[in-house]
C-alpha positions in Angstrom: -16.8 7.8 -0.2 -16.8 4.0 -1.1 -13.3 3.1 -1.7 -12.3 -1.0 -2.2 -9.1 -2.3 -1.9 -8.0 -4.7 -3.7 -4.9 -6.8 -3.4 -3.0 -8.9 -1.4 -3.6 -10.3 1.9 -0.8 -12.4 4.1 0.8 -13.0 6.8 4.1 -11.6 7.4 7.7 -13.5 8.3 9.9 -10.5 9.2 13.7 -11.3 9.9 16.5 -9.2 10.9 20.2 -9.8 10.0 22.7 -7.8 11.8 25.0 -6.9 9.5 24.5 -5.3 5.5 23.6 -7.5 2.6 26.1 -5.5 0.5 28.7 -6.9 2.2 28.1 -10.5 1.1 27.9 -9.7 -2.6 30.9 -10.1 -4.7 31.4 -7.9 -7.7 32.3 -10.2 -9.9 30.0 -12.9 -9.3 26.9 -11.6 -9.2 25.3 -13.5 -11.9 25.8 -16.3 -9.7 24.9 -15.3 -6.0 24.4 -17.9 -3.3 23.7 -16.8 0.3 22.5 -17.8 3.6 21.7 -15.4 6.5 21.7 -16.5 9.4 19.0 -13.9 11.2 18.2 -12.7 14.8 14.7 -12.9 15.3 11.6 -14.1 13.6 8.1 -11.8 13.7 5.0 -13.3 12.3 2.4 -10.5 11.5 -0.4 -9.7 9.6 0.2 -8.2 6.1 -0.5 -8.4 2.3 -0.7 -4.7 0.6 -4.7 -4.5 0.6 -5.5 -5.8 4.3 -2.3 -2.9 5.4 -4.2 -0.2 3.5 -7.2 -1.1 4.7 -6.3 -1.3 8.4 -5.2 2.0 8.2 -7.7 3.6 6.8 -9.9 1.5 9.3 -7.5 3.4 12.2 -8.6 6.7 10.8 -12.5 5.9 11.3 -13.0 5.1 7.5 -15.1 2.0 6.7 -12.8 0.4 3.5 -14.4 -2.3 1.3 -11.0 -5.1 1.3 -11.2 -7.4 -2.0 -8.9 -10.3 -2.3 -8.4 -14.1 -1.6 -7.5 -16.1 1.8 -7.6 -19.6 2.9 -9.6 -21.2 5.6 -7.1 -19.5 8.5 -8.0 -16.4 7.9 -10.6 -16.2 11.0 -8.6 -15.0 13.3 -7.4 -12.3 10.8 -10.7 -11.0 9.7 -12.4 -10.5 13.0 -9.2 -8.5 13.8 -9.6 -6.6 10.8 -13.4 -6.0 11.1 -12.7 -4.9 15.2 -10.8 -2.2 13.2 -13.5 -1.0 10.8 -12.9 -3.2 7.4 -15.5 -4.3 5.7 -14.8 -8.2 4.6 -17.8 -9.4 3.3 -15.8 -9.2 -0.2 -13.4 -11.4 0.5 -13.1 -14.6 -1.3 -12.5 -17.6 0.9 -10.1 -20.6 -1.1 -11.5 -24.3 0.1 -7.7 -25.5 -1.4 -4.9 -22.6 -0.3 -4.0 -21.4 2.6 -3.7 -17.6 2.5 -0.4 -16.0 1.0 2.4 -15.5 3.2 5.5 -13.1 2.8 9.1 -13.7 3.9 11.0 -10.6 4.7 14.6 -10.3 6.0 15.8 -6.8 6.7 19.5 -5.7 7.1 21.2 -2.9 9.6 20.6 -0.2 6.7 16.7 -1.3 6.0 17.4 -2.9 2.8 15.3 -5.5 2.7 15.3 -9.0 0.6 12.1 -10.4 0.4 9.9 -13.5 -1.3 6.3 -14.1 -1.8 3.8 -16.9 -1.7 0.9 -16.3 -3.3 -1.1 -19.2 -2.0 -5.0 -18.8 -2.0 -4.1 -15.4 -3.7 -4.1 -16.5 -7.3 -7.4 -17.5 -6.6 -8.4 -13.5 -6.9 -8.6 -13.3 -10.2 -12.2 -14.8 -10.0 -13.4 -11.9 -8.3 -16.1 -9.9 -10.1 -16.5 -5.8 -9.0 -19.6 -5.6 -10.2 -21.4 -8.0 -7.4 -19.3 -6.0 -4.4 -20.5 -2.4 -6.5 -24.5 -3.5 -6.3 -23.9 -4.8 -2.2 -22.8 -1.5 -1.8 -25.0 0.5 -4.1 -21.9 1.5 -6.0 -18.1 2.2 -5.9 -16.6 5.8 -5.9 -12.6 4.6 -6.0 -11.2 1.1 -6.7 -7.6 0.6 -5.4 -5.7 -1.8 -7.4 -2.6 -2.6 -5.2 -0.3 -5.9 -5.4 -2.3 -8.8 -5.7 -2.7 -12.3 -8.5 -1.1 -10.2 -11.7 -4.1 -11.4 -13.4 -6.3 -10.2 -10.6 -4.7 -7.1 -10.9 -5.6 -6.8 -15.0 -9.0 -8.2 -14.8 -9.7 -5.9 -11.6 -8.6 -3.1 -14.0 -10.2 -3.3 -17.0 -13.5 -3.8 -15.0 -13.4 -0.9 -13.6 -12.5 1.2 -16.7 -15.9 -1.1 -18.3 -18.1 0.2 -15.8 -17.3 3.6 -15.7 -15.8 3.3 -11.6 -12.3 5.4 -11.0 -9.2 3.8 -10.0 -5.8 3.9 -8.6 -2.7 2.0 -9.7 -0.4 1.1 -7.5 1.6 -1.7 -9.2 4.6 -1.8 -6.7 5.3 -5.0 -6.0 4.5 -6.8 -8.6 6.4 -4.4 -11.4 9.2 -6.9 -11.2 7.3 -9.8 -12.6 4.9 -8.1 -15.2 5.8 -7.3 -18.8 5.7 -3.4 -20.2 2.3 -4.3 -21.6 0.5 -5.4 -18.6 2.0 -2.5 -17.0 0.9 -0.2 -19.8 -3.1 -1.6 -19.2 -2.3 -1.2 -15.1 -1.9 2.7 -15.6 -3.1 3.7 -18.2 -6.1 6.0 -17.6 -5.9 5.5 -14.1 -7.0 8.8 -11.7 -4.0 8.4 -9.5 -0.7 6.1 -9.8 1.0 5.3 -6.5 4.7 4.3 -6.5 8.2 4.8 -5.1 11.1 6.8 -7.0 12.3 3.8 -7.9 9.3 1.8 -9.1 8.8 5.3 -11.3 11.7 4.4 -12.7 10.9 0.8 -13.4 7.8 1.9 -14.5 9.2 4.1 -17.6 11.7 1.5 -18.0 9.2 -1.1 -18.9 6.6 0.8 -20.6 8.9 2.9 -22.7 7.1 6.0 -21.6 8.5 9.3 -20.9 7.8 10.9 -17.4 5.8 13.5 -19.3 3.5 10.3 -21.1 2.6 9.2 -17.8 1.6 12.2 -16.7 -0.5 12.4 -19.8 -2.4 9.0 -18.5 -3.4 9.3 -15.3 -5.1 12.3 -13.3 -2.3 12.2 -9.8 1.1 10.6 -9.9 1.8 10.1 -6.2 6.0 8.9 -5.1 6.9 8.6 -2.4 10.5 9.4 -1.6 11.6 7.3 1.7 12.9 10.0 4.1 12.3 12.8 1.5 8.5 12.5 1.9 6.5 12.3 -1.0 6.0 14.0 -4.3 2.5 15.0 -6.1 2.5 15.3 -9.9 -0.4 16.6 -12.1 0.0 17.9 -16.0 0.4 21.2 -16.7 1.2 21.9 -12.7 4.1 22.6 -10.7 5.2 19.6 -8.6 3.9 19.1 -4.7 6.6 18.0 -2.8 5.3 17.2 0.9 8.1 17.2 3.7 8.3 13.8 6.0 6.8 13.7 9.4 9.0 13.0 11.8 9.9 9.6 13.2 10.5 8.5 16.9 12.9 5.8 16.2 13.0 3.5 12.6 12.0 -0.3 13.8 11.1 -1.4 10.2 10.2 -0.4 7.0 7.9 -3.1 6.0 4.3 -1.8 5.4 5.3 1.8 5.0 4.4 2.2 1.5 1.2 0.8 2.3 -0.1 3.1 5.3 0.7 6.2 3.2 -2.0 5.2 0.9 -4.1 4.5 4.1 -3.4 8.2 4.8 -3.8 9.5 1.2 -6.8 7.7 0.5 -8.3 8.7 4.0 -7.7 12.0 3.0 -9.0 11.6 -0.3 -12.4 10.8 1.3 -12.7 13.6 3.2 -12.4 15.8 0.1 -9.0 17.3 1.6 -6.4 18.7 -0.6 -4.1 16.7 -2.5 -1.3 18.5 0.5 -3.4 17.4 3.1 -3.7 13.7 2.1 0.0 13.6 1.3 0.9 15.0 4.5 -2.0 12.4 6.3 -0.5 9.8 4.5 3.4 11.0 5.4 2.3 10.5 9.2 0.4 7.5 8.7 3.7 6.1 7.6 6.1 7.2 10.0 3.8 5.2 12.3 4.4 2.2 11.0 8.4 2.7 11.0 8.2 2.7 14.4 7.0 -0.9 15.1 7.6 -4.1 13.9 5.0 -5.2 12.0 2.4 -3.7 9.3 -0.5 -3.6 11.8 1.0 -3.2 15.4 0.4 0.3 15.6 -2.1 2.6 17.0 -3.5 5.9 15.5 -5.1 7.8 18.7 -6.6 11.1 18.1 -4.8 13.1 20.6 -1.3 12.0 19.6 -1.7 12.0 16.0 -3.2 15.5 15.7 -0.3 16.6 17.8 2.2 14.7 15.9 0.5 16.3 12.6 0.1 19.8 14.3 4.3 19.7 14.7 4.9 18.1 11.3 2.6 20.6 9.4 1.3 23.6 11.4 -1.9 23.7 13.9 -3.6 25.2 10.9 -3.5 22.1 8.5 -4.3 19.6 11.9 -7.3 21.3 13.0 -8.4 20.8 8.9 -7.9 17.4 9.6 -9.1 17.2 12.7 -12.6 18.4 11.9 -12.4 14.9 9.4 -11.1 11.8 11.1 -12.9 9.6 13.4 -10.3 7.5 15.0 -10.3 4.3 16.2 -8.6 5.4 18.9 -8.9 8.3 21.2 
């Protein structure tokens, strides 16, 4: 299965601050918030929503086809990401930006404030499918994750023009885009990925009931933080898919993101829709465990008996017979 993700790539700024952001908020003067955190540590790592989802699926011995924008330093980053199976002959180069970069700081309770610079990103919007679809002699899923809003659109309606399938997966960028954009994002789209929250924000902005989304795309997919995740489909009864355990919680950031490497990995085996939440669910907790979106390793042995625990030997060794690690 052909699958290209498109979206962001960056380079992460992760910060801790020991201590809760609510505390530093005032009631009464929230329209008018000034702060300063003074934070423990600085991480720079490799990120952006596309180049996460395509590492992981990379992990999982899938060949993803990554679509976005970078600047002239991203060397380094692509022959780390090919090493690990991505395919990045699709990705535009910017002679003027450097690649986007992503400042995160995260408090004792994982809440996390974050900015974004979108850098040689914006320049993704000149991206056409149609070239990457004839290198490839065609596309069978296009992933439209957080990237150049108008990347995201254009990305969009090319796919519904030439007949390819897509996902949604808004996210990000649902804070900045009007109900209407978000409206052409989903609409028609075979699966929509999002949090319980962005579901919300999602309804919110299009003025669409949760029963008129479900009437425009095939698979709602939310995931629910340490609830797991939930699958939605019209005229069926809701999937909800237990967590995997953790080991420990390092950071969130990037979580959101391997879960669709899981999912979509799944979704290219021809598993069940259980299968590839339950792939992505694990995927995830993986990435909780380290700092960093990329730092973590998905060897066969361990994650088939991490997935065995989670979800029975029965549902492993139907995953087994499927991924080709990167890893043993």
């Amino acid at each position: 299965m052909r699958i290209a993700v498109t979206g962001s790539i960056a380079t992460d700024h992760l910060m801790t601050f020991p201590g809760r952001f609510g505390d530093q908020l005032i009631a009464e003067q929230l329209d008018r918030v000034s702060l300063s955190f003074l934070v423990d540590d600085l991480q720079v790592r490799r990120g952006g929503c596309a180049a996460n989802i395509a590492f992981g699926m990379g992990c999982l011995g899938l060949t993803p086809i990554l679509v976005g924008a970078v600047g002239t330093d991203f060397a380094d980053y692509r022959s780390w990401l090919e090493r690990h199976g991505v395919d990045c002959a699709s990705v535009h180069v910017s002679e003027l930006h450097h690649t986007a970069r992503f400042l995160c700081t995260t408090d004792e309770d994982h809440n996390q404030i974050a900015s974004f610079y979108t850098g040689a990103m914006a320049e993704a919007r000149e991206i056409e499918l149609g070239p990457i679809a004839e290198r490839l002699g065609g596309l069978d899923l296009v992933l439209i994750s957080p990237n150049d809003p108008a990347a995201m659109v254009r990305h969009t309606d090319e796919a519904r023009q030439r007949g390819i399938p897509f996902a949604a997966d808004p996210s990000q960028q649902l804070a900045r885009m009007p109900g209407e954009e978000i409206r052409q994002l989903v609409e028609g789209a075979a699966y929509l990925f999002s949090n319980d929250y962005e579901l919300g924000l999602i309804a919110q902005k299009t003025g669409w009931s949760d029963e008129e989304i479900l009437d425009r795309v095939g698979v709602r997919v939310t995931t629910l933080g340490p609830k797991g995740a939930r699958i939605d489909r019209k005229g069926e009864p809701s999937l909800h898919i237990p967590p995997a355990p953790e080991l420990g919680k390092a950071d969130p950031t990037g979580v959101g993101d391997a879960f669709r490497a899981g999912f979509l990995s799944g979704l290219a085996w021809g598993l069940s829709l259980e299968r590839c939440g339950q792939l992505g669910n694990l995927t995830a907790t993986h990435v909780l465990e380290r700092v960093g979106c990329q730092e973590y390793e998905l060897g066969r042995r361990v994650f088939m008996e991490r997935f065995a625990a989670a979800y029975g030997s029965d549902a492993a060794a139907e995953v087994a017979g499927h991924a080709r690690f990167h890893h043993a």
